[in-house]
C-alpha positions as CSV (number, residue, x, y, z in Angstrom):
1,X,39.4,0.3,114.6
2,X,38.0,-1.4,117.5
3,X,35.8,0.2,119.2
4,X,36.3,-0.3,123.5
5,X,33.8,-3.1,123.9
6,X,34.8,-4.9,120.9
7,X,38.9,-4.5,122.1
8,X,37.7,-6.3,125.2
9,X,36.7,-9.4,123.2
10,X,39.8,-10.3,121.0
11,X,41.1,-12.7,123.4
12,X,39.1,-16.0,123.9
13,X,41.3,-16.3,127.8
14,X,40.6,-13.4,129.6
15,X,41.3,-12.0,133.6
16,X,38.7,-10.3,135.3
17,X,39.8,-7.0,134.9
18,X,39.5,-7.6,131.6
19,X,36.1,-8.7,131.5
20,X,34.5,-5.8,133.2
21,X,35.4,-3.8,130.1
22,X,32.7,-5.2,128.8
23,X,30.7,-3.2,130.8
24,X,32.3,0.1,129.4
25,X,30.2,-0.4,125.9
26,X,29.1,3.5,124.3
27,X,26.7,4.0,122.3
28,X,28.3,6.2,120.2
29,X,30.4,3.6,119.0
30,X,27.5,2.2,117.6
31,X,28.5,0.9,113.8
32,X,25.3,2.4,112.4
33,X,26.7,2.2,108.7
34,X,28.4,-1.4,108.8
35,X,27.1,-4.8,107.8
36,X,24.1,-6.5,109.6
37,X,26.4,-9.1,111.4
38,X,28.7,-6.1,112.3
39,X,25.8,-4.1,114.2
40,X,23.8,-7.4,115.3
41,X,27.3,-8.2,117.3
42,X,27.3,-4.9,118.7
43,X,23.8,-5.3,120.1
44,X,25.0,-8.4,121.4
45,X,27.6,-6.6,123.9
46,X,24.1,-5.1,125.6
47,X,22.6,-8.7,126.1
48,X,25.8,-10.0,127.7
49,X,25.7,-7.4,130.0
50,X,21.8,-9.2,131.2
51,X,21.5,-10.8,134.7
52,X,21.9,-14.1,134.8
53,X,20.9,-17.0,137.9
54,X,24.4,-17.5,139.6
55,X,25.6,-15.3,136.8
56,X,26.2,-18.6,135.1
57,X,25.5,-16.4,131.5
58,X,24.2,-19.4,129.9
59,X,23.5,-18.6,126.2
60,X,25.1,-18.3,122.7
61,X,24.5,-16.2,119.9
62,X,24.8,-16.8,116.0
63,X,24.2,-14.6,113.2
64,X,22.6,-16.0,110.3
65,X,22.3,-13.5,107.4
66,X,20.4,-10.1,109.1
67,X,19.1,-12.5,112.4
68,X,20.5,-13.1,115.2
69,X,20.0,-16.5,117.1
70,X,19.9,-16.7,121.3
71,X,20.2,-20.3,122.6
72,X,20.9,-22.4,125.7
73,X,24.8,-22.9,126.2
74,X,24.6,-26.5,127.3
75,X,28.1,-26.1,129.5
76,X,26.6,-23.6,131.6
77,X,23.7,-25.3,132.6
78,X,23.4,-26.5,136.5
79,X,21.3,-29.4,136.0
80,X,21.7,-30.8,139.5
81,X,20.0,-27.1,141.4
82,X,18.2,-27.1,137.8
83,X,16.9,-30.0,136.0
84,X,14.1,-28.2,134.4
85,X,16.2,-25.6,132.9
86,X,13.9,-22.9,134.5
87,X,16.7,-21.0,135.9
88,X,18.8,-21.0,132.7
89,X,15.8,-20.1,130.6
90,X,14.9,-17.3,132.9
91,X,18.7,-16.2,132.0
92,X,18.1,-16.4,128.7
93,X,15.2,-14.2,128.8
94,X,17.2,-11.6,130.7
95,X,19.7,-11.7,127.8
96,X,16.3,-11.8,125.2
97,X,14.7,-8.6,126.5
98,X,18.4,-6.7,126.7
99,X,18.5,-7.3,122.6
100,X,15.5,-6.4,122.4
101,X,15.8,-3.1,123.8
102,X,18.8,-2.3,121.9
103,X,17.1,-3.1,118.9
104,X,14.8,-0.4,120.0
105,X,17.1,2.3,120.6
106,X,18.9,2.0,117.6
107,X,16.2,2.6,115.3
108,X,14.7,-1.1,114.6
109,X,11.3,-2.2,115.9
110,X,12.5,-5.5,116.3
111,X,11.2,-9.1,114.7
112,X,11.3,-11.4,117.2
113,X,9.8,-15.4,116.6
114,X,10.1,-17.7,119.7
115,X,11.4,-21.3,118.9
116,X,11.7,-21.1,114.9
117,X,12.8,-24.7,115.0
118,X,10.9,-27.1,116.5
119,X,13.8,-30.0,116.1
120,X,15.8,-27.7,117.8
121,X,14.8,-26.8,121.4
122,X,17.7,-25.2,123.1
123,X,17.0,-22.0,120.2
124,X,15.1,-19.7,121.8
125,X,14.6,-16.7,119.9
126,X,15.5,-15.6,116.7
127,X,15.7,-12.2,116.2
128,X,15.7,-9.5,113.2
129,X,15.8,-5.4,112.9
130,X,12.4,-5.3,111.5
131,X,10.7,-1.6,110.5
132,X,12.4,1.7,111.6
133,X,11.2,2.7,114.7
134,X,11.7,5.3,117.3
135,X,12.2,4.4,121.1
136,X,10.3,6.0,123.6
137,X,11.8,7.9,126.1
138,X,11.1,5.0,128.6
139,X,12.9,2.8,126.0
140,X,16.0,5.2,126.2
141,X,15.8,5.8,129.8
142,X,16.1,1.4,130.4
143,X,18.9,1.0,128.0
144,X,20.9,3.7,129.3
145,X,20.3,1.9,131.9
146,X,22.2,-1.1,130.9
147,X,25.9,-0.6,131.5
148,X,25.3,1.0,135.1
149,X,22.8,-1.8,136.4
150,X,24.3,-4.2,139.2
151,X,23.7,-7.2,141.8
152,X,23.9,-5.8,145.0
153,X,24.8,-8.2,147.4
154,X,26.0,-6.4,150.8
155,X,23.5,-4.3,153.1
156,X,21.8,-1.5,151.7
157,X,20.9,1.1,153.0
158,X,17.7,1.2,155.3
159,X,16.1,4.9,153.2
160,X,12.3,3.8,151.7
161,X,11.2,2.9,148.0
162,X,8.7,5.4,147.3
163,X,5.6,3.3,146.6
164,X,5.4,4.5,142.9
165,X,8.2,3.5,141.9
166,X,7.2,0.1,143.3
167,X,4.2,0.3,141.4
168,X,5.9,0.9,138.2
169,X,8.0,-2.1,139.0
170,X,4.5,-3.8,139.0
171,X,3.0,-2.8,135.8
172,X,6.3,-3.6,133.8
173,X,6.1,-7.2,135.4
174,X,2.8,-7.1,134.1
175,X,3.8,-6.0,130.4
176,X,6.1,-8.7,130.3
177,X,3.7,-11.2,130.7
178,X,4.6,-11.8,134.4
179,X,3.8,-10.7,137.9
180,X,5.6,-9.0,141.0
181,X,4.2,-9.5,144.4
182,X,5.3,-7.5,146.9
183,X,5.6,-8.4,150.9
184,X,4.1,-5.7,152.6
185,X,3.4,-7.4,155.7
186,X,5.4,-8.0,158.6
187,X,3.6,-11.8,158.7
188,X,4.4,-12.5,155.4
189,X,8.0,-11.4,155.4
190,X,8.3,-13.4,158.3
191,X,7.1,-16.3,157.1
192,X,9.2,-15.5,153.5
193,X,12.1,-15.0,155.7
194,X,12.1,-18.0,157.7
195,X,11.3,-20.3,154.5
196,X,14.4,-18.7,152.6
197,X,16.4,-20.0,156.0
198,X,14.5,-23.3,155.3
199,X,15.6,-23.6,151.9
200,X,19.2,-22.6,152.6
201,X,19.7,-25.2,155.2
202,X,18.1,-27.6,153.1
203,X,20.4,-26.7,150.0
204,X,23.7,-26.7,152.3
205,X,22.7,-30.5,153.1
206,X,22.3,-31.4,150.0
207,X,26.7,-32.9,148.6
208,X,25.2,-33.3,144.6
209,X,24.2,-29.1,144.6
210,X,27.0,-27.8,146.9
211,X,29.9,-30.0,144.3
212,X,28.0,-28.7,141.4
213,X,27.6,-24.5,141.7
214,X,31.3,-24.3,143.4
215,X,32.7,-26.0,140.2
216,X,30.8,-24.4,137.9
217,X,30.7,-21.0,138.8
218,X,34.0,-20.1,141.6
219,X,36.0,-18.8,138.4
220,X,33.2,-16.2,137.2
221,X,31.7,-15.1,140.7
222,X,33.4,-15.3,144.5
223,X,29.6,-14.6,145.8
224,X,27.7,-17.3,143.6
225,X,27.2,-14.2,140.5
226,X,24.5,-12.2,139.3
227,X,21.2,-14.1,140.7
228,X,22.0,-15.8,144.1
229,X,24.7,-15.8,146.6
230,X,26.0,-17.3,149.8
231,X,23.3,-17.4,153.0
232,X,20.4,-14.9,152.1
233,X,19.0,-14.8,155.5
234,X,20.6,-11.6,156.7
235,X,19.5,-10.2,153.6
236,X,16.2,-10.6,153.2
237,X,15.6,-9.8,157.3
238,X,17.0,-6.1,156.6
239,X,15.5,-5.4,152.8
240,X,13.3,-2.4,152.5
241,X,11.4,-4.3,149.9
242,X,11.3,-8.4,149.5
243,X,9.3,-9.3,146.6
244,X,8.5,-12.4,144.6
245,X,8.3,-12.3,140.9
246,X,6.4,-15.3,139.2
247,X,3.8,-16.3,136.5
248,X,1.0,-17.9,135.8
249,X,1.9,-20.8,134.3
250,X,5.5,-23.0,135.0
251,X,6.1,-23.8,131.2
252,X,9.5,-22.9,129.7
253,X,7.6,-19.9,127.2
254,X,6.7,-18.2,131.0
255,X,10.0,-18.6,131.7
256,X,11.2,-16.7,129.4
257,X,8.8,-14.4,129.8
258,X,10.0,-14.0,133.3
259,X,13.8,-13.5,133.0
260,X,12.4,-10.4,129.9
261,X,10.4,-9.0,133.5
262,X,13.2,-8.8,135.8
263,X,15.7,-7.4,132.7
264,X,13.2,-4.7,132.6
265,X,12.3,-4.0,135.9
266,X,15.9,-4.2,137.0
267,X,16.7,-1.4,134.2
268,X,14.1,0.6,135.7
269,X,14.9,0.3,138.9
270,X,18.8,1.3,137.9
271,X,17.3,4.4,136.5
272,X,15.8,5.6,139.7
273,X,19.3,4.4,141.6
274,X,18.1,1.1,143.0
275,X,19.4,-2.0,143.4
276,X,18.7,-5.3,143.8
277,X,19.6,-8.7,144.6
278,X,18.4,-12.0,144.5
279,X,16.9,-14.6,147.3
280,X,16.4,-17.8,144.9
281,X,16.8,-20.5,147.5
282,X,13.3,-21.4,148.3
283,X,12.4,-21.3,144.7
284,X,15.2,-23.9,143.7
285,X,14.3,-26.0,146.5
286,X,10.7,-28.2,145.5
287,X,9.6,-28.8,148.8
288,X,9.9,-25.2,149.9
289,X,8.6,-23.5,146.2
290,X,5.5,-25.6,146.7
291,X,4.8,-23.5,149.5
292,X,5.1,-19.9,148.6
293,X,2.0,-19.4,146.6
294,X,0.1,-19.7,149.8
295,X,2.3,-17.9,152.1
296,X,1.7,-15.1,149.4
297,X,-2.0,-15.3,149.2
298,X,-2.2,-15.6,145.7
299,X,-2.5,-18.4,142.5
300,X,0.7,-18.9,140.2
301,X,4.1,-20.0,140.4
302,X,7.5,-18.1,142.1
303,X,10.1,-18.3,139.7
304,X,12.5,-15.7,141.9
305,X,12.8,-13.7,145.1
306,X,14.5,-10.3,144.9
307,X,15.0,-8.0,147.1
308,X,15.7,-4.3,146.4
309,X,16.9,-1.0,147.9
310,X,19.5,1.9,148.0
311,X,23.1,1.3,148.4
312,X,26.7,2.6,146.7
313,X,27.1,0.7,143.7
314,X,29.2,-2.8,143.7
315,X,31.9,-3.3,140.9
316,X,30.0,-5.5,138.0
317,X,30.1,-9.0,137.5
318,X,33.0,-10.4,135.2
319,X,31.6,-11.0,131.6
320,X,32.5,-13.5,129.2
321,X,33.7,-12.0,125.9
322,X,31.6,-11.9,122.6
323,X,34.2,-14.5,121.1
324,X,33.2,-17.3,123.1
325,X,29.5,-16.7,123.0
326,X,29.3,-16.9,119.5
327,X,28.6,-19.9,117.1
């Protein structure tokens, strides 16, 4: 028998409606005695459900044996707002640390090697059960977390983030191998605001990058999907909280290692009922990401504005099924 997630994939043309089933995956249903490829695919209906830049959901899965293979999905890519692949590999990572975590909370401590194949760049991780292992009770807490967690891209409500939970978005950045600056100021979030109206004029000018992301992503997301959206001025004037996640070094490894910090702060921040969206512009736009590490004050590189906060919680994003992710 099918279990609910797995009825939502049979068909490889799906409507919308039908794709947010996706995002009604149990845990119970969990096929803890079947084959390896039969629970590895199962895992694979939490990392679909990962955030993605312009929820373009750039990756593919195969299963070799008792492994499970993430890589770049070439027709997904947005290499005109993207020619470095930073934003698809940032995806990626999102989808990386969501394995990972189910991995965890069904028993497995996980075996996880980073490019296994040199002559092959676009796989990114290859990734086994490895030893029994218990999850923690933060572990379980973050992949409950996973079905309910949303892009928020309306107003929210104007109600405080208590500064620890702030902080604990902080130190999870941190495990992750990235960081997570927050703008506390009002002279740095003015001068973040008025750079993400830089970047958005600057982007709207620009024919090549507005014929590219209408075409590529109009069928999957009427507000530009999970990580970006239409004009983010309004946005980021009336956020509780702006913040900048980054790294230390721009290399496609930190990228990775970035898009595995937001998956986990975003499940976090789910768990304490917040919700965030993104404000990417002046970090896909050179001339304007060159500036940010001084308007923050700090070394490193941006690799993607958020903004978070409290708000009634949006419909998900459309998913694409398991069928047409895998190999």
């Amino acid at each position: 028998m099918l279990t609910r997630a797995a009825a939502a994939t049979t068909e490889g043309t799906m409507n919308d409606a039908t794709r947010e089933e996706l995002w009604t995956i149990a845990e119970d249903d969990y096929p803890a005695g079947g084959t390896a490829a039969e629970r590895l695919r199962f895992l694979a209906g939490y990392a679909v459900l990962a955030p993605s830049v312009h929820n373009i959901q750039p990756w593919r899965f195969r299963l070799t044996g008792e492994r499970i293979e993430l890589r770049a999905d070439r027709s997904r890519a947005l290499p005109v707002r993207d020619p470095d692949d930073r934003e698809l590999l940032l995806s990626c990572g999102a989808a990386l640390f969501h394995l990972r975590l189910a991995l965890r909370r069904f028993g497995h401590a996980g075996e996880v090697v980073l490019w296994p194949d040199a002559a092959d760049p676009d796989l990114f991780a290859r990734l086994g059960f490895g030893p029994a292992a218990e999850p923690t009770a933060e572990e379980r807490t973050e992949f409950a977390a996973i079905p309910h967690r949303r892009t928020h891209r309306g107003p929210l409500a104007p109600r405080p983030v208590p500064t620890a939970v702030l902080t604990e978005l902080r130190v999870l950045a941190a495990e992750e191998g990235a960081w997570l600056h927050l703008v506390e100021s009002e002279p740095e979030r003015a001068a973040l605001v008025a750079l993400i109206e830089e970047a958005d004029r600057l982007q709207a000018a620009d024919p090549a990058l507005q014929q590219e992301l209408p075409a590529r992503v109009r069928e999957r997301a009427p507000l530009a999907g999970d990580a970006g959206g239409a004009s983010g001025v309004p946005l980021a004037a009336d956020a509780q909280v702006l913040a900048v996640l980054g790294t230390d070094h721009d290399t496609p490894r930190a990228w990775l290692k970035a898009g595995q910090a937001l998956a986990r702060m975003l499940l976090r921040a789910q768990s304490y009922g917040l919700y965030a969206s993104y404000l990417n512009q002046p970090v896909e736009v050179p001339a304007t990401r060159v500036r940010l590490p001084a308007l923050l004050a700090r070394e490193g590189h941006p690799q993607l504005v958020i903004r978070f906060g409290y708000g009634e919680p949006p419909p998900p994003a459309p998913r694409r099924p398991l069928a047409e992710i895998f190999d």
